[in-house]
Backbone bond lengths (Angstrom), bond angles and torsions (degrees), N, CA, C in turn:
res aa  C-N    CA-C-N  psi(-1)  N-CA   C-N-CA  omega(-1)  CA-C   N-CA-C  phi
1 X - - - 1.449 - - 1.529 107.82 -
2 X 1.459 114.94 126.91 1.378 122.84 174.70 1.436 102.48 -56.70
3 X 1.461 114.98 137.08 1.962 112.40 155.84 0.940 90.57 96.00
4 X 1.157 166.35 35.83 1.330 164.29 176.81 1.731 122.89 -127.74
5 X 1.139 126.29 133.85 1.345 137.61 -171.86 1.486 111.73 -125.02
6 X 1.727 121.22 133.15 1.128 126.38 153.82 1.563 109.77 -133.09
7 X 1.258 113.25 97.72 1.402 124.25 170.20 1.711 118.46 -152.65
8 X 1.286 107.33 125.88 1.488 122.15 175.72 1.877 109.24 -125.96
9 X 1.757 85.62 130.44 1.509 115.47 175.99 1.260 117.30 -79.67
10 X 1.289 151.10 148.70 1.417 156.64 -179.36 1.148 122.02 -156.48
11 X 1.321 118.95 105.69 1.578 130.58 149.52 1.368 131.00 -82.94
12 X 1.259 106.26 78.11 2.073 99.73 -178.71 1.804 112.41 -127.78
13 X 1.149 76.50 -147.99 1.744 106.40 173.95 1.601 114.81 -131.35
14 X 1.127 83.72 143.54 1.628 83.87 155.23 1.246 142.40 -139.95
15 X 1.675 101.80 150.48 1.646 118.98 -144.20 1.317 122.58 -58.38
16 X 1.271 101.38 -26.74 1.717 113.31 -164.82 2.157 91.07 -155.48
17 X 1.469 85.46 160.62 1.161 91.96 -178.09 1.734 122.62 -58.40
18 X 1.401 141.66 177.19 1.719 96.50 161.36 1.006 127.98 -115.50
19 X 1.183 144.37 -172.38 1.550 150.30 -126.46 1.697 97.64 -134.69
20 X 1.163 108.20 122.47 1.818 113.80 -164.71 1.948 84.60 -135.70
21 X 2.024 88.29 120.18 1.554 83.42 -178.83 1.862 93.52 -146.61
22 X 1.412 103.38 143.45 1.205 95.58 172.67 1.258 143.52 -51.97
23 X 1.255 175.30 133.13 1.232 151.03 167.38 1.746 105.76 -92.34
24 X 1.421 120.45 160.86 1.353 143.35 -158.34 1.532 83.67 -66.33
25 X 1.286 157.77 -62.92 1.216 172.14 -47.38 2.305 91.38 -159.69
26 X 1.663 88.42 -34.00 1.417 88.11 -174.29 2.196 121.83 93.35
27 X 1.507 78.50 -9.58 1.533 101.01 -178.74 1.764 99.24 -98.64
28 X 1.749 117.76 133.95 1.255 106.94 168.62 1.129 129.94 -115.43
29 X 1.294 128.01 -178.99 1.530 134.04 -127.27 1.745 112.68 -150.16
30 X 1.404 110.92 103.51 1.871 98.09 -173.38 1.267 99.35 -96.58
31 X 1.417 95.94 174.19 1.582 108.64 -169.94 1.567 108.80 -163.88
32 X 1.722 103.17 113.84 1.364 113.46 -173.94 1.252 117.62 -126.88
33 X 1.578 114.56 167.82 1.373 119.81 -169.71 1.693 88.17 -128.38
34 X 1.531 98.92 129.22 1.540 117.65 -172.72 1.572 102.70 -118.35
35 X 1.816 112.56 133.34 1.293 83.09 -178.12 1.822 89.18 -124.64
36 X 1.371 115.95 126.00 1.409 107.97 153.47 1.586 141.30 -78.81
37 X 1.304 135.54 144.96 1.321 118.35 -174.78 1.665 108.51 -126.91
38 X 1.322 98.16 159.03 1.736 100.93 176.18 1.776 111.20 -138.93
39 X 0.978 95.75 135.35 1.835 95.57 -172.06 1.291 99.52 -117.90
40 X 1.711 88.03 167.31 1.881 87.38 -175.02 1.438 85.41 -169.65
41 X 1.787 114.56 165.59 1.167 126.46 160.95 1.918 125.35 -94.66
42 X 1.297 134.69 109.52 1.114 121.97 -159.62 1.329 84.59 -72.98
43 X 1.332 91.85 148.67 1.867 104.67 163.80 1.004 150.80 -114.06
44 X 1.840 100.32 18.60 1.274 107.09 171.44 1.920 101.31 -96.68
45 X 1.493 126.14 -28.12 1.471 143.86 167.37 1.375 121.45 -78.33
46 X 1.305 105.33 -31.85 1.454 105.94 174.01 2.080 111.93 83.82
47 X 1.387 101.55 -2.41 1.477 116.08 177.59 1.198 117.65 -81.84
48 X 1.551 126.67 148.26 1.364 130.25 -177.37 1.209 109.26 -87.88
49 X 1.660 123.57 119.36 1.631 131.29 -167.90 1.720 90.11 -118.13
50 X 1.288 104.92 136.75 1.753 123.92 175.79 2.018 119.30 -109.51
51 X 0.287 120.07 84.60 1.734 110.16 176.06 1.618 105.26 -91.75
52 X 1.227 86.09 131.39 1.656 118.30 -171.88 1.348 98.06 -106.09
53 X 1.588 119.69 121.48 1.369 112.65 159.77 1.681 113.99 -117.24
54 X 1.216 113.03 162.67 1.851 106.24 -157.45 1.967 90.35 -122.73
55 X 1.358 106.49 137.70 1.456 113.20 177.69 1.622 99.44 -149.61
56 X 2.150 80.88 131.06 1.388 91.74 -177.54 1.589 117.56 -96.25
57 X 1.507 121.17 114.94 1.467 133.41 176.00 1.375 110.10 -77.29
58 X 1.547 106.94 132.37 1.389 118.54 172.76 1.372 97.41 -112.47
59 X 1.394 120.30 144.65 1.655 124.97 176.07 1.502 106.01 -141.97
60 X 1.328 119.74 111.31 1.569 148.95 -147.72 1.812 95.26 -112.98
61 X 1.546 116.35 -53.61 1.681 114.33 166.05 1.269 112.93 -36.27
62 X 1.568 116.59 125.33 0.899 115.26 -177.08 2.010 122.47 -67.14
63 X 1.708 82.83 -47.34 1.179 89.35 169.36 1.641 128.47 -68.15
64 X 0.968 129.03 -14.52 1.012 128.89 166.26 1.642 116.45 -69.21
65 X 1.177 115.73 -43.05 1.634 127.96 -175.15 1.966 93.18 -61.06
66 X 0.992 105.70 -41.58 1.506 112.43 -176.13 1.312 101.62 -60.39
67 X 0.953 145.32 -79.07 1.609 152.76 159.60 1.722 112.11 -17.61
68 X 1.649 109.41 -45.55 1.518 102.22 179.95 1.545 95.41 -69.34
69 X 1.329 120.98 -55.50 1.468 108.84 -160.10 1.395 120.34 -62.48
70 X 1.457 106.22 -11.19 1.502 106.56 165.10 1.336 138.54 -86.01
71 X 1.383 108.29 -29.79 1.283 122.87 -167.83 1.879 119.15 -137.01
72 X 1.093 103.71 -4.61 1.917 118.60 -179.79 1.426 83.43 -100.23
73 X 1.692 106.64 132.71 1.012 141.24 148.44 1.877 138.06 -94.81
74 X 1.204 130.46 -176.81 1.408 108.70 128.73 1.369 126.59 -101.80
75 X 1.303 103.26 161.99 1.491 121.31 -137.95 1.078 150.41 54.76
76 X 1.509 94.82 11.43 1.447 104.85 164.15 1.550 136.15 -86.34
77 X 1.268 113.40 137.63 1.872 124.85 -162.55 1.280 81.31 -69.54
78 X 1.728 106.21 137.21 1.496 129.52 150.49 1.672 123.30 -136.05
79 X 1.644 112.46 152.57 1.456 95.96 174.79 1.229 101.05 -110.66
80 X 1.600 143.57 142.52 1.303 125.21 -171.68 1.871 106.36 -130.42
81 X 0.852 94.79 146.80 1.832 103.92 176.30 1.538 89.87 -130.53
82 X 1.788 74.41 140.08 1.740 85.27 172.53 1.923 93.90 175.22
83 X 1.431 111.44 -173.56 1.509 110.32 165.88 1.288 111.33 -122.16
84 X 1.621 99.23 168.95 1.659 92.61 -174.30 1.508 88.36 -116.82
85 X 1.775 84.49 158.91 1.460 118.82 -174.21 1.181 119.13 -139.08
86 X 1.496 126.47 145.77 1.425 121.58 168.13 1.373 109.05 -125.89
87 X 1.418 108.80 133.12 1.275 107.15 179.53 1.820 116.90 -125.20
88 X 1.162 116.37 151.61 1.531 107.87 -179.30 1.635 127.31 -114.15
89 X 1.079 113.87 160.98 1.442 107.24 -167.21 1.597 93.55 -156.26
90 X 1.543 110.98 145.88 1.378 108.01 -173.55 2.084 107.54 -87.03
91 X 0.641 109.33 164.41 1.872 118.94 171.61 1.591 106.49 -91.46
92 X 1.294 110.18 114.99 1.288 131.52 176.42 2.075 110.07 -45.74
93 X 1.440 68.29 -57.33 1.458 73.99 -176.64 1.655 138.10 -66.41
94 X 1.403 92.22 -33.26 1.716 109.81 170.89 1.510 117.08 -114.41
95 X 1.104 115.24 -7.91 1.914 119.35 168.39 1.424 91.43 103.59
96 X 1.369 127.29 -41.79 1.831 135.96 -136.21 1.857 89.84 -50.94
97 X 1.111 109.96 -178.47 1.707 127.43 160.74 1.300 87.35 -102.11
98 X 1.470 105.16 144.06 1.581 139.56 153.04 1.426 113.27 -97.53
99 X 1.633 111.23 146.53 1.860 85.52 166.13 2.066 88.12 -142.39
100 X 0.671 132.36 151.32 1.448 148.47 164.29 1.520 122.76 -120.91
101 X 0.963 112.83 125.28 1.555 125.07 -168.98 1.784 116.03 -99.65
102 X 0.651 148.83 86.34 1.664 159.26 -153.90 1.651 116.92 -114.72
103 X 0.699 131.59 140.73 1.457 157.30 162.63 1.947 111.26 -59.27
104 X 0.774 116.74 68.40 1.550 132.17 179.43 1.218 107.75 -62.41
105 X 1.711 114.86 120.64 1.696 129.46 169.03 1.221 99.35 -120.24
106 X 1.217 134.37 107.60 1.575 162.09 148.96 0.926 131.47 -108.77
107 X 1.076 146.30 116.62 1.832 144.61 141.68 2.124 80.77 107.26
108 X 1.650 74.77 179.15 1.438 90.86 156.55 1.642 140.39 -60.55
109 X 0.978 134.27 1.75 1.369 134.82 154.21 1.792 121.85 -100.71
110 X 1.706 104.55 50.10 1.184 108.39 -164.68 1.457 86.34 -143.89
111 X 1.355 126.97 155.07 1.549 148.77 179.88 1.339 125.47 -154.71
112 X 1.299 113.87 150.76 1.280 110.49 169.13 1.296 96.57 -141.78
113 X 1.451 109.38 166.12 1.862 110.05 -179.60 1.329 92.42 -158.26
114 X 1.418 125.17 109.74 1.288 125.68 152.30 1.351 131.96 -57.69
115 X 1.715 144.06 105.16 1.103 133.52 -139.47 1.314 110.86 -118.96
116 X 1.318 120.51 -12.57 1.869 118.36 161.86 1.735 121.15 -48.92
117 X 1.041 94.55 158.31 1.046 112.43 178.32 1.951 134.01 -71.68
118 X 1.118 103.62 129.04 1.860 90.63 179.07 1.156 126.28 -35.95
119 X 1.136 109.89 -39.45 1.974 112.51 -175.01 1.192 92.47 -70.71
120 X 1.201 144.68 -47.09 1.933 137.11 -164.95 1.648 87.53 -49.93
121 X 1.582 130.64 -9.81 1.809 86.41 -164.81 1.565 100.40 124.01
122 X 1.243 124.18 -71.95 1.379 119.84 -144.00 2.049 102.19 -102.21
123 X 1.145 74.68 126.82 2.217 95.27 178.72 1.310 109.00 -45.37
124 X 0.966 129.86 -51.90 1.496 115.82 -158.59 1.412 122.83 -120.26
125 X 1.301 109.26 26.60 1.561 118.73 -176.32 1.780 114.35 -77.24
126 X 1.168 119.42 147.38 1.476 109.14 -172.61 1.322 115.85 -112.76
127 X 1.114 131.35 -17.81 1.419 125.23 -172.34 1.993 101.62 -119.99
128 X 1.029 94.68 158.63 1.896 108.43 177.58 1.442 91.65 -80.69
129 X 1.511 100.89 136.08 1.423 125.29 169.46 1.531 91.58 -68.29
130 X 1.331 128.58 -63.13 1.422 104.97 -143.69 1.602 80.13 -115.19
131 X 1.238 123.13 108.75 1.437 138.09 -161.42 1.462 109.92 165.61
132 X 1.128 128.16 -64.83 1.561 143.65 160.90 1.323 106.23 -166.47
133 X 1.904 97.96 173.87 1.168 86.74 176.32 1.964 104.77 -131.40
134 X 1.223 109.88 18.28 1.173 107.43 158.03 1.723 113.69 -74.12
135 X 1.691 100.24 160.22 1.925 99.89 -162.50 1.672 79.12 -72.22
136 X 1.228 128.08 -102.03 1.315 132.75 -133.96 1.755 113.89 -45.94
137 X 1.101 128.21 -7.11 1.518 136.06 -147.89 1.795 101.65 -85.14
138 X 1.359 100.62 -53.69 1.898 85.23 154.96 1.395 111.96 -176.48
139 X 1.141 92.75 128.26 1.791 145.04 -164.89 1.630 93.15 -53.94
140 X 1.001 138.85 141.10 1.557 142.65 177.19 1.396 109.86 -139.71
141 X 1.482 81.13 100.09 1.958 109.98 -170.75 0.864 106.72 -118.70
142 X 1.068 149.97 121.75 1.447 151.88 120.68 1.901 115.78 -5.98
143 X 0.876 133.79 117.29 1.330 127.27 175.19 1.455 122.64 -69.20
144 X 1.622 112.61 -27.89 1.610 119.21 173.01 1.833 101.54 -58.39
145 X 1.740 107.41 -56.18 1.522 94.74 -171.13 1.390 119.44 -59.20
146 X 1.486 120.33 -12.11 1.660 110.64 156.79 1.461 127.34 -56.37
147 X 0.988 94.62 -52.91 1.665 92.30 -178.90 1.708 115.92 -79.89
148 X 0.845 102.31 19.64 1.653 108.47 165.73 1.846 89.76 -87.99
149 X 1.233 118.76 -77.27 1.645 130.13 -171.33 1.391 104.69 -70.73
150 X 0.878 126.93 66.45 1.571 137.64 157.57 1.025 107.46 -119.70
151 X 1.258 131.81 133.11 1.978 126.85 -177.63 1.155 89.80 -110.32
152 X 1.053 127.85 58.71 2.288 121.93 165.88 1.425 99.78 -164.78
C-alpha cells in the first residue's frame, strides 16, 4: 500500500541478557527484552510515578545478531529501529491462538546503536551514557583518534 509506514524507535535497556537461537534454516536469530520508561510528577501527591513498558525485539540481520552476541548485555542502553509485527501461533497445550507483537530488525531498514559509554566496558558504543541519551546528541571521541585521520 502506497503512504504507509512501519517503523518504531527505541531507547531502553535491556532486561535480561539476549537469547541467541538457531533457526531450522541454519541462520540465527536474537531475541531481546527492551524496557522503556516514562516519569512524571502526580499532582494530586506531589510523588514521582515511573511506568516501565517491556518490548520484545526480534533481530533476523545476520550481522547484527553477531554484534549482539558479542557485545549486548543486560543493562545495556540501546537505540533500535526496526518494524513491528505480530505474529500468531496456536498453544500446544490448549489448541487457543496466541498472537505476540514484536519489534522486527530485518533487512536494511533495521538498526541498532549501542549507546553506553566507553568506560562501562564495551568497544563500540557511540554516545555517553551520562551525557544524553538520544544517538546523535553527543558523539564520544576521543580527540587523539582525530588527528590520526586528518590528511593535512
Amino acid at each position: 500500500m502506497a503512504g504507509s509506514l512501519n517503523k518504531v524507535q527505541l531507547i531502553g535497556r535491556l532486561g535480561a541478557d539476549p537469547e541467541i537461537k538457531q533457526m531450522v534454516n541454519g541462520k540465527s536469530v536474537a531475541r531481546l527484552s527492551v524496557a522503556t520508561s516514562q516519569s512524571w510528577k502526580d499532582k494530586s501527591s506531589g510523588e514521582r510515578k515511573e511506568k516501565t513498558e517491556w518490548h520484545r525485539v526480534v533481530i533476523f540481520n545476520e550481522g547484527l545478531v553477531n554484534v549482539v552476541q558479542q557485545y549486548v548485555k543486560k543493562g545495556a542502553n540501546v537505540y533500535i529501529e526496526g518494524q513491528l509485527s505480530t505474529r500468531k501461533w496456536k498453544d500446544e497445550s490448549t489448541g487457543q491462538d496466541k498472537y505476540s507483537t514484536e519489534i522486527v530488525l530485518q533487512g536494511y531498514n533495521s538498526s541498532l546503536t549501542m549507546l553506553d559509554s566507553r568506560n562501562n566496558g564495551n568497544n563500540s558504543n557511540l554516545v555517553s551514557e551520562n551525557k544524553s541519551s538520544l544517538p546523535n546528541d553527543n558523539l564520544n571521541q576521543d580527540s587523539t583518534d582525530l588527528d590520526d585521520e586528518i590528511p593535512f
